[in-house]
MARLOMAR-145193 format. One record per residue (C-alpha): z, y, x; residue number from 1; residue in one letter. Coordinates in steps of 0.5 Angstrom, whole numbers. Layout:
% residues N
{w = Z, v = Y, u = X, tordo = NUM, vexza = A}
...
% end
This chain:
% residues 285
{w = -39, v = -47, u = 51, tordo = 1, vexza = X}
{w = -35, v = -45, u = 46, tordo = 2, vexza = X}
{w = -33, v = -48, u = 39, tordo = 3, vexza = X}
{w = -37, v = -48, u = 33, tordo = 4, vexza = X}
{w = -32, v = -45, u = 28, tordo = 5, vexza = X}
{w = -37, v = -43, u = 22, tordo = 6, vexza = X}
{w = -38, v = -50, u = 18, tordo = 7, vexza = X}
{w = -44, v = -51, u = 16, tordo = 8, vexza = X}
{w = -47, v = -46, u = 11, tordo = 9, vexza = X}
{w = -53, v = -47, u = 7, tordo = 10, vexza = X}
{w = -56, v = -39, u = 5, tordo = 11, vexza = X}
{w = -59, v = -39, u = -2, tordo = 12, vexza = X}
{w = -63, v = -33, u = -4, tordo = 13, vexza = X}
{w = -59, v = -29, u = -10, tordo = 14, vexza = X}
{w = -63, v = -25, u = -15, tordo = 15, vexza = X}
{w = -65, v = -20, u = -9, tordo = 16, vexza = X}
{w = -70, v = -23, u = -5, tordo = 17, vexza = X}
{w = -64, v = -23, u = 1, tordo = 18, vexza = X}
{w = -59, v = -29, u = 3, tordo = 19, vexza = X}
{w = -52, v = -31, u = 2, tordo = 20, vexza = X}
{w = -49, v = -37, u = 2, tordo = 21, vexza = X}
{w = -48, v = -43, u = -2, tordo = 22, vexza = X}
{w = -41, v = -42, u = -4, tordo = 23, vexza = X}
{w = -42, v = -35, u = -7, tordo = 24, vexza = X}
{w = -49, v = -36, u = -10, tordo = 25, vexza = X}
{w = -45, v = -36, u = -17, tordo = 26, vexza = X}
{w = -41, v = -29, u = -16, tordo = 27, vexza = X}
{w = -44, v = -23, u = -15, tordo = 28, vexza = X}
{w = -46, v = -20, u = -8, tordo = 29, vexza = X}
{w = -40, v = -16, u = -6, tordo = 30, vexza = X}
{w = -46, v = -12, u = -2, tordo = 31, vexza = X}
{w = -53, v = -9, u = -4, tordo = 32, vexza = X}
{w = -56, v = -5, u = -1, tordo = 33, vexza = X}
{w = -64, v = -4, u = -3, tordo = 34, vexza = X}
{w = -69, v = 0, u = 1, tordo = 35, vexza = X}
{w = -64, v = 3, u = 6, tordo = 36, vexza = X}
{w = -66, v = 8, u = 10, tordo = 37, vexza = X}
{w = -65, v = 15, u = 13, tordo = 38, vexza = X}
{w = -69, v = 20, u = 16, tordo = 39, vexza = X}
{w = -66, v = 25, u = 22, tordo = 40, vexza = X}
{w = -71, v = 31, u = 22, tordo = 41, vexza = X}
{w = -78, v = 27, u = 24, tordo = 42, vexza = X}
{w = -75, v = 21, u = 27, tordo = 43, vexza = X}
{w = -73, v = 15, u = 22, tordo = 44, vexza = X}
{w = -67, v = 11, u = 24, tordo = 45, vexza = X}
{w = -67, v = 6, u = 19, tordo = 46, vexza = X}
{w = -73, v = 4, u = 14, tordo = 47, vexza = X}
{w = -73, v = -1, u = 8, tordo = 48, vexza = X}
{w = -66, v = -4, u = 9, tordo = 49, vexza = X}
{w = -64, v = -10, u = 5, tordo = 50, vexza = X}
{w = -58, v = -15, u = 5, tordo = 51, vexza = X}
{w = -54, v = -18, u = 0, tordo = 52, vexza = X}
{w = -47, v = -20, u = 2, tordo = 53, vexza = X}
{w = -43, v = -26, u = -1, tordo = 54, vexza = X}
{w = -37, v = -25, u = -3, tordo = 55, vexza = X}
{w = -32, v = -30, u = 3, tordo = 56, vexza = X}
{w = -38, v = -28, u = 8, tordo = 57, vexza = X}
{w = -38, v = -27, u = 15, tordo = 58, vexza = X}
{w = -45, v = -24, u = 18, tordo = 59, vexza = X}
{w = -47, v = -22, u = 24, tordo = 60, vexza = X}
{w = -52, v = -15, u = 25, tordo = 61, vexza = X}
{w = -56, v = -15, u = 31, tordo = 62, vexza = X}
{w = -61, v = -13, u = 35, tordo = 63, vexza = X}
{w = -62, v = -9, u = 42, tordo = 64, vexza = X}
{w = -59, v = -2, u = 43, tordo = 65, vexza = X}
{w = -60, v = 3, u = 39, tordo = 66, vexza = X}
{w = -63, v = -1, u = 34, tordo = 67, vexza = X}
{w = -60, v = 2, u = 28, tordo = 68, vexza = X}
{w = -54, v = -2, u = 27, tordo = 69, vexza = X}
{w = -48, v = 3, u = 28, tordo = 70, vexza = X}
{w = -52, v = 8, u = 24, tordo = 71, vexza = X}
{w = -52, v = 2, u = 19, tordo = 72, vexza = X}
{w = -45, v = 1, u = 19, tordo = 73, vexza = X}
{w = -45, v = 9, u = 18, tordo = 74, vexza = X}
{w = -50, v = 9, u = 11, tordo = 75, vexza = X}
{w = -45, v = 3, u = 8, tordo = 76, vexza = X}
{w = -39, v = 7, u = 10, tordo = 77, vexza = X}
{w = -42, v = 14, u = 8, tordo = 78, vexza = X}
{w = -41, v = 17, u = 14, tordo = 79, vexza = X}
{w = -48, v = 19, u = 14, tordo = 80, vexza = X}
{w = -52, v = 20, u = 6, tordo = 81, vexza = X}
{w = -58, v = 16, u = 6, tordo = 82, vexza = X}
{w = -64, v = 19, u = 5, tordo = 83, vexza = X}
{w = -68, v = 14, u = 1, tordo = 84, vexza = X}
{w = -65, v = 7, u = -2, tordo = 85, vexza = X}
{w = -59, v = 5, u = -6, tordo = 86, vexza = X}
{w = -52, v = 1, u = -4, tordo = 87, vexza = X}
{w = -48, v = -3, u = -9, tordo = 88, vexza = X}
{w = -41, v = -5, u = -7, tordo = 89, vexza = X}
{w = -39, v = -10, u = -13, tordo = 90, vexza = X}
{w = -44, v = -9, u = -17, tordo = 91, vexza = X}
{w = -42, v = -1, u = -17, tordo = 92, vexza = X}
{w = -46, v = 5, u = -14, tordo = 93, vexza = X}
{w = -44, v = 8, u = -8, tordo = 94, vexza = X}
{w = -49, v = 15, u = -9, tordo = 95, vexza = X}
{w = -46, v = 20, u = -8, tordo = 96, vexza = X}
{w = -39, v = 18, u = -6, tordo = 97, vexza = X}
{w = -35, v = 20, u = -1, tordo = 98, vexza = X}
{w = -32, v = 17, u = 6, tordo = 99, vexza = X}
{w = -26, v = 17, u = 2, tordo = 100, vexza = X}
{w = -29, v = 14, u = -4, tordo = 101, vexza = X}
{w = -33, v = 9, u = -1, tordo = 102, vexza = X}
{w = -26, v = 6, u = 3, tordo = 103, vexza = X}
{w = -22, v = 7, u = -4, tordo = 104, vexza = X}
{w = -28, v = 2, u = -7, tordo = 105, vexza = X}
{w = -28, v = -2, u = -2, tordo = 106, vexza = X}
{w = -31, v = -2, u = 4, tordo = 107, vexza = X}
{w = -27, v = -2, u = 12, tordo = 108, vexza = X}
{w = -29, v = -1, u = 18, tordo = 109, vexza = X}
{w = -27, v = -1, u = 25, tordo = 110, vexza = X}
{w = -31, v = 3, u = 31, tordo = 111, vexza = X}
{w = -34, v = 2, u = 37, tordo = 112, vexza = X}
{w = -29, v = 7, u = 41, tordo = 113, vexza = X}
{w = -22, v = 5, u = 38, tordo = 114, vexza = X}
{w = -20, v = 10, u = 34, tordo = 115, vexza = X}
{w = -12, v = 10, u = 33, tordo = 116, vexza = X}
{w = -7, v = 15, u = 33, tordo = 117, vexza = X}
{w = -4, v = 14, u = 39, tordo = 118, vexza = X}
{w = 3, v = 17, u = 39, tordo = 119, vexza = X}
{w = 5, v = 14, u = 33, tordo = 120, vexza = X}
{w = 8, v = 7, u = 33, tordo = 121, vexza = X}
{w = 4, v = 1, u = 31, tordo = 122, vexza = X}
{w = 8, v = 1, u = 25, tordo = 123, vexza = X}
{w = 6, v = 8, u = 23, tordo = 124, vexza = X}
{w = -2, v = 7, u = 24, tordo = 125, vexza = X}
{w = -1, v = 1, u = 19, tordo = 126, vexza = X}
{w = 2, v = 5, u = 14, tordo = 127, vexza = X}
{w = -4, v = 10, u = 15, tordo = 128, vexza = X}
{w = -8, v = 5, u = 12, tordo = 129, vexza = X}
{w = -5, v = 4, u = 6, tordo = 130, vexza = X}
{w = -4, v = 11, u = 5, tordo = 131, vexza = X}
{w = -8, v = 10, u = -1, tordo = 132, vexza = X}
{w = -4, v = 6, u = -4, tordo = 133, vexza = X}
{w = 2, v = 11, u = -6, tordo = 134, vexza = X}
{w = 4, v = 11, u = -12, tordo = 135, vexza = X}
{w = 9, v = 17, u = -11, tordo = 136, vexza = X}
{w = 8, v = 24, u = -12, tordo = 137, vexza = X}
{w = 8, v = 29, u = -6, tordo = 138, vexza = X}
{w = 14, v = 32, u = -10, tordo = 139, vexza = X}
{w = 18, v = 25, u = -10, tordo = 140, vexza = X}
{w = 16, v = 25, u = -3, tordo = 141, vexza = X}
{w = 19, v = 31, u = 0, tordo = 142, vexza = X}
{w = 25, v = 31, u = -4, tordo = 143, vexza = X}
{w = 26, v = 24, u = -2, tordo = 144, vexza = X}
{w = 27, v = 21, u = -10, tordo = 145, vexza = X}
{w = 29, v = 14, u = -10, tordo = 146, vexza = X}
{w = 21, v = 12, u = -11, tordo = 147, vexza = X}
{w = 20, v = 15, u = -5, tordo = 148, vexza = X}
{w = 25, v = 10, u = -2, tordo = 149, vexza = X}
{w = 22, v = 4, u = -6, tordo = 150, vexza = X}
{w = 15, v = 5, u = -4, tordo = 151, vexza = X}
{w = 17, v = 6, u = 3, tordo = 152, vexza = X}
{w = 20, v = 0, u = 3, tordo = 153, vexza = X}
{w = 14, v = -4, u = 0, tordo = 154, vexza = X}
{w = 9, v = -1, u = 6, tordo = 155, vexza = X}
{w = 15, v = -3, u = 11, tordo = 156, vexza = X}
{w = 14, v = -10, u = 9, tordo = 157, vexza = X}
{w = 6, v = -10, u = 9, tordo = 158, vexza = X}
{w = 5, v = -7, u = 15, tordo = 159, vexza = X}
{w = 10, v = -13, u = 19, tordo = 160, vexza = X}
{w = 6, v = -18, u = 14, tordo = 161, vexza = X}
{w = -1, v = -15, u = 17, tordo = 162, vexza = X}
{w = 2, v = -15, u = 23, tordo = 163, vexza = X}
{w = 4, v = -23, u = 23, tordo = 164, vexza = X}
{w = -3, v = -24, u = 23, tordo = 165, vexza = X}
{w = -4, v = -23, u = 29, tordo = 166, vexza = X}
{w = 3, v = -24, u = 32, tordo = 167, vexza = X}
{w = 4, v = -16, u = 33, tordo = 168, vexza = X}
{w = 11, v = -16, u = 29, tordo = 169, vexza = X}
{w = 15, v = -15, u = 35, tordo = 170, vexza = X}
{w = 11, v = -9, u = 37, tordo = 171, vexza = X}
{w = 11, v = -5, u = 31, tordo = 172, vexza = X}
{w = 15, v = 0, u = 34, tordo = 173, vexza = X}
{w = 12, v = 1, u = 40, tordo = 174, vexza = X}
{w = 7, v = 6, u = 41, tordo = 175, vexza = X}
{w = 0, v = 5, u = 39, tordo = 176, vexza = X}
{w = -4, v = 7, u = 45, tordo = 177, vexza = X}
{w = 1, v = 4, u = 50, tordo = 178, vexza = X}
{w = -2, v = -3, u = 49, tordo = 179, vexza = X}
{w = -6, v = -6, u = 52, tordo = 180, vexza = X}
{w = -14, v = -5, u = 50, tordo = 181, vexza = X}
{w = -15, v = -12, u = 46, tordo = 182, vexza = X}
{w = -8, v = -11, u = 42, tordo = 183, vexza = X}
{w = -11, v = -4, u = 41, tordo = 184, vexza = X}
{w = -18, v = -8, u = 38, tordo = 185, vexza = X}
{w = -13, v = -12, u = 33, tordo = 186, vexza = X}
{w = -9, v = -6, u = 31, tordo = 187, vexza = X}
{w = -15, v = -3, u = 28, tordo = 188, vexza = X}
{w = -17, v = -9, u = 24, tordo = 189, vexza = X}
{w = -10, v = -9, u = 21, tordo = 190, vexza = X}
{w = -10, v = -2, u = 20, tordo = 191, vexza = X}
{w = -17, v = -4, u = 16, tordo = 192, vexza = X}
{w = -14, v = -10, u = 13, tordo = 193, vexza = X}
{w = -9, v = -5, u = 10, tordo = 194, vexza = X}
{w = -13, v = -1, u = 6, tordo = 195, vexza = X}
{w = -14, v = -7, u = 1, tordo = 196, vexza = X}
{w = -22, v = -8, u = 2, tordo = 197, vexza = X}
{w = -27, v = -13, u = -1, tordo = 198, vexza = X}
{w = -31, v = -12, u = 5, tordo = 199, vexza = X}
{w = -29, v = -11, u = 13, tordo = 200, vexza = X}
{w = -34, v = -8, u = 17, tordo = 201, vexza = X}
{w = -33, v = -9, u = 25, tordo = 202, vexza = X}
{w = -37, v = -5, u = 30, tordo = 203, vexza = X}
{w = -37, v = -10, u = 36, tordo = 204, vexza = X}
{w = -29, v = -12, u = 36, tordo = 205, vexza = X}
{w = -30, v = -16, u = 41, tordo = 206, vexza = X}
{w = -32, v = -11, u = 46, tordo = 207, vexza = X}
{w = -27, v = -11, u = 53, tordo = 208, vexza = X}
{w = -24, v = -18, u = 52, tordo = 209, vexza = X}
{w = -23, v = -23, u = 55, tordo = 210, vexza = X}
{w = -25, v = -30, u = 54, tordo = 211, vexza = X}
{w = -20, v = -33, u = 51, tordo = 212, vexza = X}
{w = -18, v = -26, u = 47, tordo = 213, vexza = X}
{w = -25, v = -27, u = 45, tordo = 214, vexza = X}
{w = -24, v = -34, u = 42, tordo = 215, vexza = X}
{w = -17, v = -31, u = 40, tordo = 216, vexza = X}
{w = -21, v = -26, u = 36, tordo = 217, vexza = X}
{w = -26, v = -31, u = 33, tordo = 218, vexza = X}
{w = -21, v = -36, u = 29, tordo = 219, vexza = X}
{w = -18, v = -29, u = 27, tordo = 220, vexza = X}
{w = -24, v = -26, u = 24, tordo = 221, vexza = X}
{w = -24, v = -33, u = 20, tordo = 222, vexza = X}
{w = -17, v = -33, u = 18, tordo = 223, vexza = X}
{w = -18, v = -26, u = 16, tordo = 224, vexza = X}
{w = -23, v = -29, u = 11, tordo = 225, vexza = X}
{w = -20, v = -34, u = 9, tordo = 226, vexza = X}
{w = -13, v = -31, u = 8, tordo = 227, vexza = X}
{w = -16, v = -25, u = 4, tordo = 228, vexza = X}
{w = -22, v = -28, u = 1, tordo = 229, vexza = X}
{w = -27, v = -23, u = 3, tordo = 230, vexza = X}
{w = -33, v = -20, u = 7, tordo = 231, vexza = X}
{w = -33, v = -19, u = 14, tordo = 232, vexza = X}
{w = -40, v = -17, u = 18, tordo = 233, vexza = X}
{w = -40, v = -15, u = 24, tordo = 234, vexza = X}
{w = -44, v = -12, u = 30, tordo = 235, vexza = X}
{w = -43, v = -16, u = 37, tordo = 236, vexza = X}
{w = -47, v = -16, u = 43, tordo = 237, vexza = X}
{w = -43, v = -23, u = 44, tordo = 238, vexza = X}
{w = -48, v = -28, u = 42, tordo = 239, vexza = X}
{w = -44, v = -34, u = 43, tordo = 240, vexza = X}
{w = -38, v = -31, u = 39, tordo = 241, vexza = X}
{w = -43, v = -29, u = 34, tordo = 242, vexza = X}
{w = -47, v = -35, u = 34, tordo = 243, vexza = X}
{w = -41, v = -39, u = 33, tordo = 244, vexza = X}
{w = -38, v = -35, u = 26, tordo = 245, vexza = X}
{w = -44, v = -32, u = 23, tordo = 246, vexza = X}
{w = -46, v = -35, u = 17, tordo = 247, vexza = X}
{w = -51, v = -31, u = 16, tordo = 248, vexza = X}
{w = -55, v = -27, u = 21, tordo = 249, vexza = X}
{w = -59, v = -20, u = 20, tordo = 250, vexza = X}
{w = -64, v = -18, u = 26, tordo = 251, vexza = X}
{w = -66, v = -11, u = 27, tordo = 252, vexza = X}
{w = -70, v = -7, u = 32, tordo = 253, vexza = X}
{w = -72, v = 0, u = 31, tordo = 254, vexza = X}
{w = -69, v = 1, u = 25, tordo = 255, vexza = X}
{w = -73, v = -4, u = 22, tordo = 256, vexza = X}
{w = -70, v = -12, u = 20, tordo = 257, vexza = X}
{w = -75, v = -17, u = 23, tordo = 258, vexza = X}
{w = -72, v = -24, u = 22, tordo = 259, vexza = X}
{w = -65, v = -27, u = 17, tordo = 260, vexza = X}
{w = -62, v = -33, u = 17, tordo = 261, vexza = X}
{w = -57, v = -37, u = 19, tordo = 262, vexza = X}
{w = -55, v = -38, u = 27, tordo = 263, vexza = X}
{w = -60, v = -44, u = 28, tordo = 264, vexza = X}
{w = -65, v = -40, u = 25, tordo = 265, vexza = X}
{w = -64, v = -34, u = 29, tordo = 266, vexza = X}
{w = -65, v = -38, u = 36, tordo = 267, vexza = X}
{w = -72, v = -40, u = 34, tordo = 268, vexza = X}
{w = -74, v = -34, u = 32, tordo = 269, vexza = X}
{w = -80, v = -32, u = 36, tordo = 270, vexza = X}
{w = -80, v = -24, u = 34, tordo = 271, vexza = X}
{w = -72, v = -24, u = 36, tordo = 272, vexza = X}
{w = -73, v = -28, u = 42, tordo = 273, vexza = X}
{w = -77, v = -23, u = 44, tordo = 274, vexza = X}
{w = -75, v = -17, u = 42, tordo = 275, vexza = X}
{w = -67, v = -19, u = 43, tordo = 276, vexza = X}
{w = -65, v = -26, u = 45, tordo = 277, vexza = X}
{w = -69, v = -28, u = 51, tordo = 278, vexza = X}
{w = -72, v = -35, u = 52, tordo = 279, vexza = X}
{w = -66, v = -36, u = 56, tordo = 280, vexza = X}
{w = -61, v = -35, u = 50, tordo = 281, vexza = X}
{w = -66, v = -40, u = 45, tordo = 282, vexza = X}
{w = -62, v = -45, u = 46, tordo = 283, vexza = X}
{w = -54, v = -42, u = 47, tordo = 284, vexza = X}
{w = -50, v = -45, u = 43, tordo = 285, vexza = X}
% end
């Protein structure tokens, strides 16, 4: 069985009818989104989808393959436009924006099939996530003006802070697609993390690990919380890793959200043991 790490949290309802937890219940959400939806031809993926996110929260958004979750993730990221609703990153309107943008406001996010650079160094593919934190022109770069130099210097020193999270300094000059599948996992959360975001979105982190990686992985996710005083919400079939750091749980099924609340409350809820959990699972801790 594996260790509770989430505390206990009280959820409390905000000025939208949706749930954070206590602690962030005086600061503004750092996530709305309001009637959420997305129409593929004739086929309604996602419909009237609603959640708030507090600011230091970590929630978990669940649900049976094929429920909508990734095409969620893909809404609040701008992969995909939506088709009706609105989103609101920090109280701003995301309409319109870009990938771009949306990752410039604050929003990161991880994939289910890693995507790393892979001939580059781990060192590099770091570097790449703060790329849009240069503060030089394109003419200091390639004369190689002293800000150049300067900035290179400052991006060196963040990627092997980054790194040092997960204890991946002594393999910054190591070439990314020579690690191993969970090194790589945790690069690309370093590589998010290096785009300064307000929010971290993490599409099944722990897929392909282990046991002890997946435990690794979950102290880490609150560490990254705590150390940078974000949101995380993730997407995981890992019901154990889920139950015991989500504070808050969203459930959907066929692009509809069925049930919020917290990992008690979940486990006893009979349209999600019904739709996802299973009777077995109701009590699994």
């Amino acid at each position: 069985m594996s260790k509770v790490i989430r505390g206990d949290v009280k959820l409390v309802e905000p000025k939208s009818p949706n749930l954070i937890p206590e602690r962030d219940a005086d600061k503004r959400p750092v996530l709305e989104a309001t009637n959420l939806g997305i129409d593929f031809g004739g086929l309604t993926a996602v419909d009237d989808f609603n959640i708030a996110l507090g600011r230091t929260e970590i929630s978990g958004l669940i649900g049976p393959n094929g429920a909508g979750k990734t095409t969620v993730f893909n809404l609040l990221t701008k992969v995909y436009q939506p088709t009706h609703g609105t989103i609101l990153l920090d109280g701003e309107d995301t309409s319109g924006k870009s990938v771009y943008q949306v990752n410039r406001m604050g929003i990161a996010r991880t994939f289910q099939n890693i995507r790393l650079f892979n001939t580059m160094t781990v060192e590099d593919n770091v570097k790449v996530g703060l790329h849009n934190q240069e503060r030089y022109s394109g003419f200091e770069g390639v004369l190689r003006l002293p800000t150049y130099w300067k900035h290179e210097k400052a991006a060196h020193e963040r990627a092997m802070e980054l790194l040092s999270i997960f204890d991946m300094e002594h393999l910054a000059n190591e070439q990314a697609g020579s690690l191993p599948y969970g090194a790589q996992r945790r690069l690309e959360i370093v590589r998010a993390l290096a785009t300064n975001p307000k929010l971290l979105l993490l599409d099944e982190p722990a897929a392909g690990m282990n046991p002890s990686e997946t435990a690794e992985l979950m102290e880490n996710i609150v560490k990254i919380r705590d150390t940078f005083g974000i949101a995380i919400m993730l997407i995981e079939h890992d019901m154990s890793l889920v139950m015991n750091i989500c504070e808050g749980i969203c459930v959907l099924n066929f692009g509809k959200v069925i049930a919020k609340g917290t990992a008690e409350e979940i486990q006893n809820n009979d349209a999600v043991i019904e739709a996802y959990l299973g009777k077995q699972d109701k009590g699994e801790n």
